[in-house]
C-alpha positions in Angstrom: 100.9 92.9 86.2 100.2 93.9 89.6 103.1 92.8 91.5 101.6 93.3 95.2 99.7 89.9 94.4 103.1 88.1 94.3 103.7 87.4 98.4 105.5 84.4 98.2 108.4 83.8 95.3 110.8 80.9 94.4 113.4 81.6 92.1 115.3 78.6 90.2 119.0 78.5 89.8 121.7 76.2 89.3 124.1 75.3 87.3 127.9 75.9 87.0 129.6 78.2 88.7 129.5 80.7 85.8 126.2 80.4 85.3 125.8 81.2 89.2 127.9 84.8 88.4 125.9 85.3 85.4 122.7 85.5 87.6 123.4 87.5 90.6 122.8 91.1 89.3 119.3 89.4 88.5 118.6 88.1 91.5 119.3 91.4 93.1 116.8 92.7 90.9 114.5 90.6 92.2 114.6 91.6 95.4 114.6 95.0 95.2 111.4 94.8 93.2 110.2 92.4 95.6 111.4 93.7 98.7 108.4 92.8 100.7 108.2 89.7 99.7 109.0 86.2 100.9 112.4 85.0 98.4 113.1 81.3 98.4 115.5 79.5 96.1 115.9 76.6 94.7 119.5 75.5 93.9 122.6 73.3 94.7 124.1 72.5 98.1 127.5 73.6 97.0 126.5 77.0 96.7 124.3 77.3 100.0 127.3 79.2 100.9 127.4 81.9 98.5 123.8 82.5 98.7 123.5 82.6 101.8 125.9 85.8 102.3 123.2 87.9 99.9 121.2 87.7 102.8 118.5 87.8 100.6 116.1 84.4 100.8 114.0 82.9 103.3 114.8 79.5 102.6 116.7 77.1 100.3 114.7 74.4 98.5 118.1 71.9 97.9 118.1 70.5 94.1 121.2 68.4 93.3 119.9 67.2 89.8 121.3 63.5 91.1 118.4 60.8 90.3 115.1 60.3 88.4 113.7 60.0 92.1 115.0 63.0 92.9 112.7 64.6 91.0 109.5 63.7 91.8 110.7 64.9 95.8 111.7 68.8 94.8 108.4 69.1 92.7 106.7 68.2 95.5 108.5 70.4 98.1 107.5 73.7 94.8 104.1 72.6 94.7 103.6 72.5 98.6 105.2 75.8 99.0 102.8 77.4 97.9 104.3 79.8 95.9 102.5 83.2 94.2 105.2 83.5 91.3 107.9 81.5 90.2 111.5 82.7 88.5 113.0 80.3 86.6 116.8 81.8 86.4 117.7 78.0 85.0 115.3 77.5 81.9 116.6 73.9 81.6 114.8 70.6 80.3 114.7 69.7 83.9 113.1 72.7 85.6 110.5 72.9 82.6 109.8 69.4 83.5 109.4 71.1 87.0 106.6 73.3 85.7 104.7 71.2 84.0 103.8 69.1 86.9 103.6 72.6 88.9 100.8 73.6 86.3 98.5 71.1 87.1 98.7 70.9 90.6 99.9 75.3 92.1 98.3 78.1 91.3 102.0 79.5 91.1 102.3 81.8 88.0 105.7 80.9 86.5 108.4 83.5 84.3 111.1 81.6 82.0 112.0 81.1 78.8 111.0 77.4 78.1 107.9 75.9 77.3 105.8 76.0 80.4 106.4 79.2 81.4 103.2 81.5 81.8 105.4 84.8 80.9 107.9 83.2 78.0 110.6 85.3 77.1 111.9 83.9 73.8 115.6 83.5 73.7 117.4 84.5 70.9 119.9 82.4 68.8 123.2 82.0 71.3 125.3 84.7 70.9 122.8 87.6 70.6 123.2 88.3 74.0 125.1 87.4 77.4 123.4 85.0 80.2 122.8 88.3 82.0 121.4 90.3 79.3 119.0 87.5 78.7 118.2 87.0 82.4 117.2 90.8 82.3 115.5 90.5 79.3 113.3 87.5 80.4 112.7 89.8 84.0 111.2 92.6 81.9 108.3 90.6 81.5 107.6 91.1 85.6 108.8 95.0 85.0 112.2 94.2 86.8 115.1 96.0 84.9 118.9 96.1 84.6 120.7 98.5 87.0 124.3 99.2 89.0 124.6 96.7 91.5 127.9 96.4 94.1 129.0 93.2 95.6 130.1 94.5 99.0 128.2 91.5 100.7 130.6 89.4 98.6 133.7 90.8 100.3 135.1 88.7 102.6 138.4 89.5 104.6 141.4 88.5 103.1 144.4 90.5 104.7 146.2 87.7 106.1 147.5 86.8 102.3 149.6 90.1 102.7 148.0 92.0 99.4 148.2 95.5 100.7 151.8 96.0 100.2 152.1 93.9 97.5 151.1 94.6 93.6 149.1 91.4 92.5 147.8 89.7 89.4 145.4 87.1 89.7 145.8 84.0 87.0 143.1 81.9 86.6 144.4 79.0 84.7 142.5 76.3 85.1 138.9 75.2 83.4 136.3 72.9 84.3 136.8 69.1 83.0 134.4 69.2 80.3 136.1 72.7 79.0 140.2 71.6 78.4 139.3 73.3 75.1 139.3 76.4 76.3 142.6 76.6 78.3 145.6 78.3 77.3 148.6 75.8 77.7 150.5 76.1 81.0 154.0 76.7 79.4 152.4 80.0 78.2 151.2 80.5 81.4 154.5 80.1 83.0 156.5 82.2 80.8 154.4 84.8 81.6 154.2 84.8 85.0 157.6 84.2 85.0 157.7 88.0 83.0 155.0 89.8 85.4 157.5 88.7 88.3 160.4 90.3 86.6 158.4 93.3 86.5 158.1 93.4 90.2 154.5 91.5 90.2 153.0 89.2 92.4 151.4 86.3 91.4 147.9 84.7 93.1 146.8 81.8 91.8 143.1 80.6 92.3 141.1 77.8 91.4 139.5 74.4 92.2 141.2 71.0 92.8 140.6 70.1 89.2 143.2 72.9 88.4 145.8 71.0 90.7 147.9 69.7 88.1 147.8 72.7 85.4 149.2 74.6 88.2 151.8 72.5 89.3 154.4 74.1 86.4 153.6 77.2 87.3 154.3 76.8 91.1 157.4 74.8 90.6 159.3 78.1 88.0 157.6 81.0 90.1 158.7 81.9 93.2 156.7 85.1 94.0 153.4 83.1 94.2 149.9 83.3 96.8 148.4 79.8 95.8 144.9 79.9 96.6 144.2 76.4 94.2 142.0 74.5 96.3 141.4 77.1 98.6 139.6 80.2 96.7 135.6 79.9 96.9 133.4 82.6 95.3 133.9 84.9 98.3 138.2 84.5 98.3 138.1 84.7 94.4 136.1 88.3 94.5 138.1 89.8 97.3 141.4 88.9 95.6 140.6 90.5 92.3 139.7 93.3 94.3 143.1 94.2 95.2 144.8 93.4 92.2 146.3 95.3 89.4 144.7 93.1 86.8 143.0 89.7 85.8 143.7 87.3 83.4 142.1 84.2 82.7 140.7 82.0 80.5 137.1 81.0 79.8 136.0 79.8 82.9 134.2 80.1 86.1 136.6 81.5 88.6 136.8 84.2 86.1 133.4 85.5 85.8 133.5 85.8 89.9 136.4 87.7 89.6 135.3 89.7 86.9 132.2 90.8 89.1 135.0 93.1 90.9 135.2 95.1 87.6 139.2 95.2 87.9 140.2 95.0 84.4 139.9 91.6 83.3 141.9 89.8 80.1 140.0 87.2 78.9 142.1 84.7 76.9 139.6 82.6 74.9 137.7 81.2 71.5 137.5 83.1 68.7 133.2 82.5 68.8 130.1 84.8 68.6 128.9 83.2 72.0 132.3 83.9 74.0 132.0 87.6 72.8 128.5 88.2 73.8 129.8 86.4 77.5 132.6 88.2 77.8 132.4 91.8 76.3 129.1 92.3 78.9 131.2 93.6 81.7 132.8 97.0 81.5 136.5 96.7 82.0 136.5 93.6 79.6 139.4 92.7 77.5 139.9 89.7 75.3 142.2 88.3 72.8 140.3 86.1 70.9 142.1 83.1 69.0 140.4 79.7 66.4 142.8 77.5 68.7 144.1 78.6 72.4 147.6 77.0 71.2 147.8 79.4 68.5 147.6 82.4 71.0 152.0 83.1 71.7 152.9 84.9 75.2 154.4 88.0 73.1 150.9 88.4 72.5 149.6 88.4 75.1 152.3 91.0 76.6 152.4 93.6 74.1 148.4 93.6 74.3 148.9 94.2 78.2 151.2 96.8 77.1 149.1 98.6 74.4 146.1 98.3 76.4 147.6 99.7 79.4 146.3 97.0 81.8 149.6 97.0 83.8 152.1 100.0 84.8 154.5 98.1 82.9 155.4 94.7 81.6 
C-alpha cells in the first residue's frame, strides 16, 4: 500500500472517556506515519479540548451521536471532504453506517474492523486483547505499528495544588453512571485513605460531577485532601498522577488517563477476562481482581500495597 497516495486523512473517534485514552498511542501513530499529511478528526465537542493540545489535526469534523438527523449532516460534511483514507478508531454500528453511504458516494478508502471497511481487521472475541492492542492491530493493515510514545503535550501546569513538597496518592473513586458495578464501596475507600494519611500521605481526589456524592464520605473523615472532583479534565488528571507516589482506582475512565503517566497504578476491579486484557496492557499495572467489588476488604487491599511495594510504607 503505497501510503504517499494518502494526502488527505480523517480519523474517527469517540466514545467514552476511556475509550478516548485507549486511542491516543494510535493516533500518534498515525501521524508519524503520516506526517505530511493533512489529519482531520471526527469526534465529540467535549473532547475538542484534549485534542486539540496534540497539536496534531487540521480540523475537527464535530459528531455528537444526538439525532437521526444528525446523521445524515456529518456524512455529508465526510463525503465533501474529500478524503484519501479514512481511520475508523470507533468501529461502531453508527460509523459503519457512516461508510456505507461514504462508499457509494467518496473515493475515500476506509480501515476498520466492521463491515464496510475496505481494510477489515477482524476483531477477536473480547478479551483477547486490550482496545489499544486492537487499535494497533487493525493499523497494521496501513503498515502503522506499536511504539514508545510520551505524553509531554498532555502536561499541563499544576504547581499551584502544592504537590512538590507533598507525597500524594491519587484515588479515583468514582465510575460513570452506567458502571456502579464496578465501584468499590466508599466506606472502603474511606478507611483507607483514612490509613495512607496516617502514614504521612496526601490525598487528591479526581473525578467528574457524577462522582460528587461517592466522594462526599471521603471529604467529610479525611482532612489531608486536594479535591479536584469536578475540576480534574484529562490534562489535570495526567499531570497529577505524575507527581504522585501511586494510583489507585477503580475501573474507570479517569483512571486510564492517569494510567497513561505510567506511575504505578492499582486497579481495583471484576474478576473478568475483558478487565484483564484492559488493564494488564500498561506496564506498571497492578490489580486485585474480585467476582463482586464488595467482596474485596481494605486489609486487602493494604497488605497487597505492602507486598507489592507500591508505597514506602503503609
Amino acid at each position: 500500500m503505497n501510503q504517499s497516495n494518502f494526502k488527505k486523512i480523517l480519523v474517527i473517534k469517540h466514545g467514552s472517556l476511556g475509550d478516548i485514552a485507549f486511542s491516543l498511542e494510535p493516533i500518534m501513530a498515525i501521524n508519524k506515519t503520516f506526517n505530511e499529511s493533512v489529519i482531520d478528526l471526527v469526534t465529540e465537542s467535549k473532547f475538542l479540548s484534549l485534542f486539540r493540545k496534540m497539536n496534531i489535526f487540521n480540523e475537527f469534523l464535530v459528531d455528537n451521536r444526538g439525532s437521526f438527523f444528525a446523521t445524515p449532516l456529518i456524512i455529508f460534511k465526510i463525503i465533501s471532504g474529500k478524503y484519501d483514507l479514512i481511520i475508523d478508531l470507533q468501529n461502531s454500528k453508527r460509523t459503519n453506517l457512516y461508510h456505507f453511504f461514504i462508499r457509494f458516494f467518496s473515493k475515500a478508502r476506509i480501515n476498520g474492523s466492521r463491515s464496510n471497511a475496505h481494510d477489515q481487521y477482524n476483531i477477536p472475541m473480547q478479551g483477547e486483547e486490550s482496545p489499544t492492542q486492537g487499535l494497533f492491530n487493525q493499523l497494521k493493515l496501513l503498515n502503522i505499528y506499536k511504539e514508545e510514545f510520551d505524553f509531554t503535550w498532555l502536561e499541563e501546569d499544576v504547581t499551584s495544588l502544592g504537590l512538590e513538597n507533598k507525597k500524594v496518592v491519587l484515588v479515583i473513586p468514582g465510575v460513570s453512571k452506567s458502571g456502579q458495578y464496578k465501584q468499590w464501596p466508599s466506606e472502603n475507600y474511606i478507611e483507607l485513605c483514612l490509613n495512607l494519611e496516617l502514614q504521612g500521605y496526601g490525598i487528591c481526589l479526581v473525578g467528574t460531577k457524577h462522582d460528587q456524592e461517592s466522594t462526599k464520605p471521603i471529604l467529610s473523615f479525611c482532612k489531608n485532601v486536594i479535591n479536584l472532583i469536578n475540576k480534574s479534565p484529562p490534562e489535570v488528571i495526567y499531570s497529577v498522577a505524575k507527581k504522585s507516589k501511586l494510583i489507585i482506582s477503580n475501573d474507570t475512565g479517569p483512571g486510564h488517563i492517569a494510567a497513561l503517566s505510567n506511575v504505578n497504578t492499582l486497579w481495583l476491579a471484576l474478576d473478568n477476562k475483558i478487565t484483564k486484557s484492559n488493564l494488564s496492557y500498561r506496564k506498571n499495572s497492578y490489580m486485585i481482581l474480585k467476582d463482586g467489588m464488595s467482596n474485596l476488604n481494605v486489609q486487602e487491599v493494604k497488605d497487597f500495597i505492602f507486598t507489592k511495594g507500591l508505597l514506602d510504607k503503609i
